[in-house]
KEMI-434719 format. One record per residue (C-alpha): residue in one letter; x, y, z. Coordinates in steps of 0.02 Angstrom, whole numbers, padded with zeros to 5 digits, always signed. Example, Ala and Ser with C-alpha at 12.3 -4.5 7.8 and 13.67 -1.06 7.14 Angstrom:
a+00615-00225+00390/s+00684-00053+00357/
This chain:
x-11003+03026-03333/x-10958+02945-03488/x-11097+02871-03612/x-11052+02702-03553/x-11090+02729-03401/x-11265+02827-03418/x-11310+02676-03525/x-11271+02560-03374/x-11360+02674-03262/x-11514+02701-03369/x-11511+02503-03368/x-11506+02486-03179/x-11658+02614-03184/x-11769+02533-03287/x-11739+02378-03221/x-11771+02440-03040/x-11936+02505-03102/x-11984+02352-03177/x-11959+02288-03004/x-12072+02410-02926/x-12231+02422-03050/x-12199+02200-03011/x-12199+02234-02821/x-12346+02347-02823/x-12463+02207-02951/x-12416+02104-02810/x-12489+02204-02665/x-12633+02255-02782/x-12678+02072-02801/x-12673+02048-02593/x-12760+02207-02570/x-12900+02105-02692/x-12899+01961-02603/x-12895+02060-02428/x-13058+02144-02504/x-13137+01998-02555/x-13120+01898-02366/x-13181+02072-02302/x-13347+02036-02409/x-13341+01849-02400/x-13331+01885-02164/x-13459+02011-02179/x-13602+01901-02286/x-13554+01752-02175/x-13563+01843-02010/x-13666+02004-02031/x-13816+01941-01924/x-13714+01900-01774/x-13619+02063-01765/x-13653+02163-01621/x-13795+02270-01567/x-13716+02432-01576/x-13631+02413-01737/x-13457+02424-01681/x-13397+02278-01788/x-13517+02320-01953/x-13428+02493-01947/x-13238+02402-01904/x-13288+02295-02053/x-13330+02456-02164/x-13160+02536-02114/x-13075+02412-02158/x-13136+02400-02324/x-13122+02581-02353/x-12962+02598-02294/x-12910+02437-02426/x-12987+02547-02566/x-12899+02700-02533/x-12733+02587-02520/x-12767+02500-02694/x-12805+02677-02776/x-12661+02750-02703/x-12542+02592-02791/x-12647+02606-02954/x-12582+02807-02948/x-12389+02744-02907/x-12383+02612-03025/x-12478+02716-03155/x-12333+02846-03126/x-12175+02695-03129/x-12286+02618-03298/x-12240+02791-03386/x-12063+02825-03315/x-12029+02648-03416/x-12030+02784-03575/x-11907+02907-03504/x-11871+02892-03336/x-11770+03070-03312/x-11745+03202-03429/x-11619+03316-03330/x-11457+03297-03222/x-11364+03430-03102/x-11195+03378-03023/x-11216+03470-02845/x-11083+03487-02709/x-11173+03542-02548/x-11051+03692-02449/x-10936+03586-02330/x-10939+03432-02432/x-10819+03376-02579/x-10910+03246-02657/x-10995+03290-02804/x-11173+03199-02803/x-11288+03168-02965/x-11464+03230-02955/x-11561+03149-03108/x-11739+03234-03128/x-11891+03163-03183/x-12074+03153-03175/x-12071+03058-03025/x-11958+03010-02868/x-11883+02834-02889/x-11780+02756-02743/x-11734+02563-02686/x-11818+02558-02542/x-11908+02689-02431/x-11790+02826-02346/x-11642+02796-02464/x-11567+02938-02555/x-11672+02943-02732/x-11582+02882-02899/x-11717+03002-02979/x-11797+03154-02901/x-11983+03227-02936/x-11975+03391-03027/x-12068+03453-02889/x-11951+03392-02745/x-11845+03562-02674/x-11688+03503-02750/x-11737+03494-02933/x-11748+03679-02930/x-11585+03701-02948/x-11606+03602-03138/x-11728+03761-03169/x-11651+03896-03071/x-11463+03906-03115/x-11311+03887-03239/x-11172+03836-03163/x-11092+03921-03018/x-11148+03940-02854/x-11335+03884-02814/x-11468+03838-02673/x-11635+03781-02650/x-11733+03778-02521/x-11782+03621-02424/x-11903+03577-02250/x-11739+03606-02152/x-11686+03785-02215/x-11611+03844-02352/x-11475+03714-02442/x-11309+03796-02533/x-11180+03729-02628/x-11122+03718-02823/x-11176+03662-02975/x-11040+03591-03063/x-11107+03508-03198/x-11286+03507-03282/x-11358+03397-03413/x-11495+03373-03534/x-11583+03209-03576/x-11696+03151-03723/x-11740+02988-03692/x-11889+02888-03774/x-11937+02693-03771/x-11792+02669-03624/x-11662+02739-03750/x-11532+02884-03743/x-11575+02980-03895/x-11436+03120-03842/x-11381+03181-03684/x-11332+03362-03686/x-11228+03454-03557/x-11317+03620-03537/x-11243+03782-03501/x-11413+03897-03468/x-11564+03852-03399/x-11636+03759-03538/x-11562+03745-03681/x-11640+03830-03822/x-11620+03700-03961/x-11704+03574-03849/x-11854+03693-03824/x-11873+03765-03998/x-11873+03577-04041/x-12014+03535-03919/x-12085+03702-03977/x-12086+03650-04178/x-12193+03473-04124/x-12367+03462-04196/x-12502+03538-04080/x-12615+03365-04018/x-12779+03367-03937/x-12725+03407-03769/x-12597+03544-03664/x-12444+03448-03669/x-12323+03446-03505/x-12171+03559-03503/x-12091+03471-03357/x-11925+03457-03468/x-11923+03634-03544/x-11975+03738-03387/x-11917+03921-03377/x-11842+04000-03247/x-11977+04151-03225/x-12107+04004-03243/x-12024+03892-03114/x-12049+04061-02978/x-12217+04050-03008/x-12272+03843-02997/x-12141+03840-02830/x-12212+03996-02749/x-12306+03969-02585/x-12289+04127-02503/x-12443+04235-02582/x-12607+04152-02558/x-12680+04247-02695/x-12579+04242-02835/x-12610+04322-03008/x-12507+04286-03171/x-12539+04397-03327/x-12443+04331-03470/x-12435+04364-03639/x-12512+04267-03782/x-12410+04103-03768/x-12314+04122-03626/x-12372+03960-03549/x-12500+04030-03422/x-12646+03865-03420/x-12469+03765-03414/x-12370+03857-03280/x-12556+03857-03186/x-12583+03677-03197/x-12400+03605-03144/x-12415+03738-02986/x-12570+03642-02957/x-12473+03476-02970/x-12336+03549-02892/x-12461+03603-02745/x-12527+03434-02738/x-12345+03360-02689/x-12289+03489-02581/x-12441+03486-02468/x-12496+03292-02514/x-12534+03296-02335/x-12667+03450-02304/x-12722+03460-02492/x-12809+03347-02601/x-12861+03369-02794/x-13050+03369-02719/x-13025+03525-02647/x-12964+03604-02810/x-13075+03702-02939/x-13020+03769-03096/x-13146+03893-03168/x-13103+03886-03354/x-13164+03983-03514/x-13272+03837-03596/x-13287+03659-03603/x-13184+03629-03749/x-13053+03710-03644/x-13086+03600-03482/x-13045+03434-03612/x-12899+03515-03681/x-12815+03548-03508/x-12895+03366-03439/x-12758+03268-03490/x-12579+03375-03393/x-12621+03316-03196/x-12666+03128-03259/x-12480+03130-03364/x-12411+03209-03210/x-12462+03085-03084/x-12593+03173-03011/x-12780+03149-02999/x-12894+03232-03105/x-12984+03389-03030/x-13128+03474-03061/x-13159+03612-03214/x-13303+03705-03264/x-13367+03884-03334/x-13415+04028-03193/x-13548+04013-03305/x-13595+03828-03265/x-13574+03843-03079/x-13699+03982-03097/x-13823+03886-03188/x-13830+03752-03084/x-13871+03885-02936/x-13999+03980-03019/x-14076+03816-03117/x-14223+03816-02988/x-14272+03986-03057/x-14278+03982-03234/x-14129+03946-03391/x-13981+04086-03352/x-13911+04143-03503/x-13712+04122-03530/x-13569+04233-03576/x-13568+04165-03763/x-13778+04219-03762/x-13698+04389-03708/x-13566+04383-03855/x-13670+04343-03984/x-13772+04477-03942/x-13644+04598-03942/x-13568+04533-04094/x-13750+04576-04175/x-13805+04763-04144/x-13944+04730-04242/x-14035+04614-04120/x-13976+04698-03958/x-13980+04894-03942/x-13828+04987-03890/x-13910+05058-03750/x-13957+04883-03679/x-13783+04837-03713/x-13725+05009-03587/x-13848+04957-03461/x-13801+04772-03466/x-13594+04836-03429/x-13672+04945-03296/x-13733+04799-03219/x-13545+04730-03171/x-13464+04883-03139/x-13418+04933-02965/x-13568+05095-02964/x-13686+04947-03001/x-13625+04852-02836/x-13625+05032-02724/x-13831+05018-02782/x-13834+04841-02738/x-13738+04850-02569/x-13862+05021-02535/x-14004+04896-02589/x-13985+04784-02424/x-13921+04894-02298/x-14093+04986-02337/x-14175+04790-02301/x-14091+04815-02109/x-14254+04936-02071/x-14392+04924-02214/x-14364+04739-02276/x-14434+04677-02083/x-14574+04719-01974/x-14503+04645-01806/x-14660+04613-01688/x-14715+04538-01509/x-14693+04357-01548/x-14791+04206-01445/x-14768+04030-01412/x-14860+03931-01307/x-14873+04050-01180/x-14695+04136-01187/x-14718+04309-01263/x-14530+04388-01336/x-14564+04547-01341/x-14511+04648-01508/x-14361+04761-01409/x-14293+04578-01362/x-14324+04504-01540/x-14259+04670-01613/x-14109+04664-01516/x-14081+04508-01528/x-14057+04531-01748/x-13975+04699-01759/x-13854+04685-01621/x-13809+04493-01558/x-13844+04423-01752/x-13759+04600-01838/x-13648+04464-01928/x-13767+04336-01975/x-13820+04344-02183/x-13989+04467-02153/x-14119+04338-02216/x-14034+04200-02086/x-14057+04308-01927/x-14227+04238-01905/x-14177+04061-01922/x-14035+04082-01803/x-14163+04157-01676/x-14294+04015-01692/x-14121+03904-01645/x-14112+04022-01467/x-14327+03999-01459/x-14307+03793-01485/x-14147+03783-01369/x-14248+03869-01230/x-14404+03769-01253/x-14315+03623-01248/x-14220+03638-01120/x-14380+03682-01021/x-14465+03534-01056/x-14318+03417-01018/x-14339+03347-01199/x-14324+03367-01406/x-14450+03441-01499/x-14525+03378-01663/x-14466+03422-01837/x-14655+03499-01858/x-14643+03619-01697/x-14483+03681-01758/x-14537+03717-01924/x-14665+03804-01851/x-14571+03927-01764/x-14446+03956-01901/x-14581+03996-02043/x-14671+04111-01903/x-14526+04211-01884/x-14475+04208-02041/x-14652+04285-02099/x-14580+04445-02024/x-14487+04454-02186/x-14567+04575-02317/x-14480+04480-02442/x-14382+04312-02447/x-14373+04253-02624/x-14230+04297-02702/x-14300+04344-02867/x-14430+04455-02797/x-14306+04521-02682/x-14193+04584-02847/x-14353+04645-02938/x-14378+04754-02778/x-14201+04827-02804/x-14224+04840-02985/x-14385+04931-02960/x-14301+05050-02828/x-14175+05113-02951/x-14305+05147-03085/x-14270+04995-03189/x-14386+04875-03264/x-14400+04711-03175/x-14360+04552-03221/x-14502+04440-03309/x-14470+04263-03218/x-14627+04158-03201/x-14633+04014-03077/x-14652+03884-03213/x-14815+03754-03213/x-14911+03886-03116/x-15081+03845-03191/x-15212+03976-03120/x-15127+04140-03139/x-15266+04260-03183/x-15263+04346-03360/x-15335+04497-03299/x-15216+04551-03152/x-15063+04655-03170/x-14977+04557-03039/x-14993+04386-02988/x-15015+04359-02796/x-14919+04215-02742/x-14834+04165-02556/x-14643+04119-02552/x-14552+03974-02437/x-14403+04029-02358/x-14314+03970-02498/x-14387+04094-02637/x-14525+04029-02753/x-14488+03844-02831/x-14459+03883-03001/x-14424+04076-03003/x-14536+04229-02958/x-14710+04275-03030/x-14700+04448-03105/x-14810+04470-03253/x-14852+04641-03328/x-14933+04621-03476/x-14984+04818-03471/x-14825+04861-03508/x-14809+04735-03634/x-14701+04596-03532/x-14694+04423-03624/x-14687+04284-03505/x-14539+04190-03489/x-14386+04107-03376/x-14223+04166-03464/x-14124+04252-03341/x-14037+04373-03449/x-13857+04350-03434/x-13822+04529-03343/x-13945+04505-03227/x-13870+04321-03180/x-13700+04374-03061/x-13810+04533-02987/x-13926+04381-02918/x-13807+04276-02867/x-13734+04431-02793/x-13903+04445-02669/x-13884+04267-02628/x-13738+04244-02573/x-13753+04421-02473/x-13913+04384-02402/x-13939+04206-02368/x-13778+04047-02299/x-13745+03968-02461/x-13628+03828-02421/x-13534+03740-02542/x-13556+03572-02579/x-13387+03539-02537/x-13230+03655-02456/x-13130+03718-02582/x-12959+03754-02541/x-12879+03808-02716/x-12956+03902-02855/x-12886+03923-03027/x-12962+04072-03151/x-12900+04056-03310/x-12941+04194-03436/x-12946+04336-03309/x-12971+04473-03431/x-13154+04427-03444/x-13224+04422-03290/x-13322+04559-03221/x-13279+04662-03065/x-13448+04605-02993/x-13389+04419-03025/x-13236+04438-02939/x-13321+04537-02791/x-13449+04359-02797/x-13303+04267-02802/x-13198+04335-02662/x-13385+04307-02570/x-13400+04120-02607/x-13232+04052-02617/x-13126+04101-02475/x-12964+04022-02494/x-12787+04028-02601/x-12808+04061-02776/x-12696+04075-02938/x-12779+04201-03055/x-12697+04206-03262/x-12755+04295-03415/x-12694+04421-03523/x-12765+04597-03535/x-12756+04580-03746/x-12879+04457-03777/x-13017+04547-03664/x-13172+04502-03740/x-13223+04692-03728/x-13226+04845-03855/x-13052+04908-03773/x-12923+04813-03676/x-12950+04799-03479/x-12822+04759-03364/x-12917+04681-03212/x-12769+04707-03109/x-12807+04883-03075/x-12957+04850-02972/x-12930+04657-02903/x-12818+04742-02759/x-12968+04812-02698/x-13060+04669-02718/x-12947+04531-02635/x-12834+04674-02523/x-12665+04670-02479/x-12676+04450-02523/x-12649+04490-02704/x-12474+04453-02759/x-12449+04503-02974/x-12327+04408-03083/x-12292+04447-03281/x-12223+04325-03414/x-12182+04436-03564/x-12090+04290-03673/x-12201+04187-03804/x-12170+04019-03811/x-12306+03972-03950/x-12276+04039-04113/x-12153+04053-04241/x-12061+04253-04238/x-12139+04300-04391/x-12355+04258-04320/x-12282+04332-04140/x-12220+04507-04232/x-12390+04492-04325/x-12491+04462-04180/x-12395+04610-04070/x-12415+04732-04242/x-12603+04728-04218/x-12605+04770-04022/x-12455+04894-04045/x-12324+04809-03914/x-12143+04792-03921/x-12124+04700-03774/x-12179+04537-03840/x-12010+04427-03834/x-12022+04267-03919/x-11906+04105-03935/x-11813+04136-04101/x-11878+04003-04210/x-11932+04062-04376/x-12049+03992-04500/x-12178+04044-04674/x-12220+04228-04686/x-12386+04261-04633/x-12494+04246-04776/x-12619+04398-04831/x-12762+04339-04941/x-12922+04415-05030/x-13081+04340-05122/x-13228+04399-05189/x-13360+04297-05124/x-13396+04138-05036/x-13347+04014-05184/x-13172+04097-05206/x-13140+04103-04986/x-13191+03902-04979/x-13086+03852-05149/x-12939+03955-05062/x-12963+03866-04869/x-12982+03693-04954/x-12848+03734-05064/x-12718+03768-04902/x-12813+03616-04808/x-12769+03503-04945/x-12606+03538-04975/x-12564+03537-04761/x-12660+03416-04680/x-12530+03287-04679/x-12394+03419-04615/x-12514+03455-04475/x-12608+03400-04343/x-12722+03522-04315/x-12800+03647-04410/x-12927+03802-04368/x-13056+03898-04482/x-13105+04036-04359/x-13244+04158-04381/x-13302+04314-04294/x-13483+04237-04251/x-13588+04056-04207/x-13698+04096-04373/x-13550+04140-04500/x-13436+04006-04411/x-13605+03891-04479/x-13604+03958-04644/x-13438+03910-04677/x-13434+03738-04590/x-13569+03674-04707/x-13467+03746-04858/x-13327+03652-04833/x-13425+03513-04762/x-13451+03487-04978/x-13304+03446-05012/x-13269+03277-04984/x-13064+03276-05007/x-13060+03394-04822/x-13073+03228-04694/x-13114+03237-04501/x-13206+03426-04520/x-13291+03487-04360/x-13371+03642-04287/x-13352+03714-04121/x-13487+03776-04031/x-13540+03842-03847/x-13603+03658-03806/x-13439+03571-03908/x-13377+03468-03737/x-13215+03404-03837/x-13063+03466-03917/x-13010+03345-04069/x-12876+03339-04180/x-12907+03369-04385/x-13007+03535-04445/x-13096+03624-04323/x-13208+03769-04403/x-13253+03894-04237/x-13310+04071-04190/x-13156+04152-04134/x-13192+04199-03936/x-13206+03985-03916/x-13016+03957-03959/x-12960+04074-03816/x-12824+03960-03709/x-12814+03826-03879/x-12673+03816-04003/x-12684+03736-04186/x-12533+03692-04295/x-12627+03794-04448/x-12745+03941-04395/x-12838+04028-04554/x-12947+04185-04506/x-13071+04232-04612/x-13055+04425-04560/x-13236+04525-04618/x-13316+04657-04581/x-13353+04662-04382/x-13463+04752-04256/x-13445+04822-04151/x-13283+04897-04233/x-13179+04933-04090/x-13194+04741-04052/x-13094+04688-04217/x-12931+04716-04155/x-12942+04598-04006/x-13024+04461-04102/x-12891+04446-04248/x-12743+04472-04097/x-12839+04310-04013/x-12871+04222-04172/x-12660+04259-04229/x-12600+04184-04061/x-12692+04032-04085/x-12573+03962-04233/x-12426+03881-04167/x-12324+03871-04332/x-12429+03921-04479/x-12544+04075-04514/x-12665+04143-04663/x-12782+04279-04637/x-12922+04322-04809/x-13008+04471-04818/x-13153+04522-04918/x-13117+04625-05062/
């Protein structure tokens, strides 16, 4: 197609989506007014409707229904309003087998027709057929489509850059993306946000956003190899390809921090997808264990190891024992001993039936064998109400079933949950946990233990164990390894329901989650899952790779896939980065730029004249720049240095509550950039504990600079 002709055809797109964001204001402004009678009928007429409410809830429908329609044209225009920019970005010439027509397939970020049912001027990136622009050269090619599997030949394929509605060059392409085009989108400045890759997708990444065949999939990828990205369009990819069975709501991405969770926010939104929800393991554990005290988090945990001083090594061993697979043998042990000595099943009489223990007993060990242990009573007070009720031909009140349940459930030895994991802790010869319920008023000084009844819920604020023989302090931090083994009981001995289904999870950073948080997670979240991460940047003393054990965690579901090609950094921070770990099978685009640079200084006056130095002299040439440190209280120390000198403009610090990623100078403890990228990194590399840690943090902190890197050492 000559250039004339793309120009007329570019024309004839633009214009036609000019006509469609017009056509949908239209219908958003009757889908107003439609609202607006709906209100208008139902204040005029909502005292004569109908006893039994079938027109108030016709009326409701019908409003709903108008809302869901208006959201779902804000989301197509929204998608039409940035296709004005560039409307496609790639082109394959296809001839399907028994055909001779060559047809054009433009691809872009969204599906653009004339009128519903006719063949699309531009296709999705996510529709079957725009596989082939990722898949294949040349040559013969197929895809696979609803109705089978589609073959024919590529005979052409082209690359677009177009920006403001304009052909800046179109580029006929003879591999799968051409590499100028991507080691130009590769050399942009790094911005607040994960950028889309929609025009520079790879073929080994395209496999893994288009695969539906493995419910559990897990990605480990090198440093830079587009994991979070290749994640997040498989989500949106998801999204289109089951827009009928799966909805954004029913998506959870579990993600290292919340600076992370900003920095990803923005890729669904630019893709024409809703937003979906993101948060820490850590979060969604706080918020189930706030009723029981404050739950430390993994960067409490960090900091701690990052300090020897102020945490023992032999806590530290303990605290790893606590998520091993050993740990969860005790635990499982723990409750299958609560089948015989954690109930005393007796006679049990209400108004004048007697169930005799043999029927009661039978009743939990061999009909309810199934049923979370601590719910078997509740499920029998159901069979005890049903029959009641059904003898006296009528419901009974809220109190009398109450009544039943809690006399039932006194059976229990134990039902709070903290009491229940001091009990196990105390079985295993460890000390317990020292979680007061807090505003209890009249404990006594003098007694060893407080005496206090439980609900069936566990105690309101946490359990009352005080032993101030032994020299227990009050207090209601949970300490961080102590959190998941909880949650571990919970979920194993009570029906925890979500607040709402979940039918996708996303785990990003998969190196650093625990085998008893993955056993927890395959326990709460039963559904499809794509798990990424990269065994390098484990946040532990030597490199794990998680995949060893997960196929005994999820079974046979787990499917693996590698990337092994960084997309990130220049060659000469990738060869750095690989030098400290000791790989050579760390491929990397070849684009080249300034030597890493090795520096040394004395003391504090000589390291912040140096960083200002390199800030000065860059901070035009970059968007974003990182000072990263090995701790919270060093990363301080060096904030408020440079925080003096007035010529270094928009200077923040990171920190475990930081709930934005910015552009300008960021100043952060290293373990909080994990999944972030920064035009200009600079390490300040000192002496760390524990030792065998080092490595991994100056790998993580080296893969976080996209084009320029300095690393200063103390002399």
């Amino acid at each position: 197609m000559s250039e004339i002709k793309e120009e007329v055809f570019l024309s004839e797109v633009l214009a036609l989506i000019d006509q469609k964001v017009a056509e949908l204001s239209e219908k958003m402004d009757i889908t107003d007014k439609d609202m607006a009678d709906f209100h208008e009928y139902f204040w005029n007429s909502y005292t004569e409707f109908d006893e039994y409410g079938y027109e108030l809830y016709d009326n409701t429908n019908a409003i709903r229904q108008k809302i869901m329609q208006k959201a779902d044209y804000i989301r197509e225009r929204y998608t039409y309003e940035r296709m004005k920019d560039s409307p496609y970005f790639g082109r394959v010439d296809f001839i399907f087998d028994g055909e001779k027509e060559t047809i054009p397939c433009y691809i872009g970020i969204g599906n653009l027709s004339e009128s519903t049912g006719a063949l699309p001027l531009i296709y999705d990136w996510r529709a079957p057929v725009s596989s082939l622009f990722y898949d294949y050269d040349a040559g013969p090619a197929s895809y696979v489509a609803p109705a089978g599997t589609i073959a024919g030949t590529i005979v052409d394929k082209y690359q677009y850059k177009i920006s403001s509605g304009r052909i800046i060059y179109m580029l006929k392409s003879d591999v799968s993306i051409d590499d100028d085009i991507l080691k130009e989108e590769l050399g942009t400045h790094a911005t607040a946000s994960l950028k889309a890759i929609v025009t520079t997708i790879q073929k080994e990444q395209n496999k893994i956003i288009r695969d539906t065949s493995h419910r559990i999939l897990a990605v480990q990828g090198c440093a830079g190899s587009g994991k979070t990205s290749v994640a997040l369009h498989r989500i949106a990819y998801l999204l289109y390809h089951n827009r009928h069975t799966l909805k954004a709501s029913q998506i959870l991405i579990l993600s290292p921090n919340n600076v992370f969770s900003d920095y990803i926010s923005r890729i669904l939104p630019e893709l024409g997808e809703e937003n979906i929800c993101e948060m820490s393991l850590d979060i969604w554990a706080y918020r189930r264990l706030r009723k029981y005290g404050e739950a430390q988090d993994k960067y409490d945990r960090i900091e701690e190891i990052l300090d020897p001083d102020s945490h023992p090594s032999h806590a530290t061993e303990e605290a790893d024992y606590k998520q091993s697979l050993d740990f969860v043998q005790e635990l499982d042990g723990f409750m299958l001993d609560l089948e015989a000595s954690g109930i005393d099943i007796s006679d049990y009489k209400y108004r004048g039936r007697r169930y005799t223990k043999e029927y009661l007993s039978g009743l939990f060990y061999d009909k309810l064998w199934d049923v979370p242990f601590m719910e078997r009573m509740g499920k029998i007070a159901e069979f005890i109400i049903d029959e009641e009720e059904t003898l006296r031909g009528r419901d009974m009140s809220a109190d009398e079933k109450d009544y039943i349940t809690d006399s039932l459930n006194a059976m229990y030895i134990r039902r709070d949950l903290l009491g229940l994991y001091n009990d196990f802790l105390e079985s295993t010869d460890r000390k317990p946990l020292d979680t007061y319920i807090t505003g209890l008023e009249d404990e006594s000084e003098d007694e060893e233990d407080s005496d206090v009844s439980y609900n069936e819920d566990g105690a309101k604020n946490g359990f009352v164990y005080i032993r101030k023989k032994e020299g227990y302090l009050r207090s209601d931090i949970i300490p961080y390894e102590d959190v998941y083994p909880i949650l571990y009981l919970r979920y194993s001995l009570f029906n925890m329901n979500e607040e709402r289904p979940i039918k996708h999870l996303v785990i990003d950073e998969m190196q650093d989650y625990t085998y008893l948080q993955y056993r927890l997670i395959e326990k709460v979240f039963s559904c499809a899952m794509t798990i990424l991460g990269d065994k390098a940047q484990t946040m532990e003393c030597e490199c794990r790779d998680v995949l060893e054990f997960l196929p005994s965690v999820f079974s046979k579901e787990l499917y693996s896939m590698e990337l092994t090609k960084s997309y990130r950094s220049t060659l000469e921070i990738t060869r750095y980065a690989a030098s400290l770990m000791g790989y050579d099978t760390i491929s990397s685009i070849d684009r080249h730029g300034e030597a890493v640079g090795e520096h040394t200084f004395t003391d504090d006056d000589e390291l912040i004249r140096s960083i200002a130095e390199i800030i000065r002299n860059t901070k035009d040439k970059a968007e974003t720049i990182a000072v990263l440190c090995k701790n919270a209280s060093r990363t301080s120390e060096i904030y408020s240095l440079l925080c003096e000198d007035v010529s270094i403009p928009e200077i923040r610090i990171l920190t475990s509550d930081t709930s934005s990623f910015k552009t300008g100078v960021s100043v952060s403890p290293f373990y909080l950039t994990k999944g972030l990228e920064f035009d200009i990194v600079i390490i300040v590399d000192e002496e760390f504990e524990p030792e065998a840690l080092h490595k991994q943090a100056l790998y993580i902190e080296a893969t976080r600079a996209l084009h320029v890197l300095h690393i200063f050492k103390r002399r």
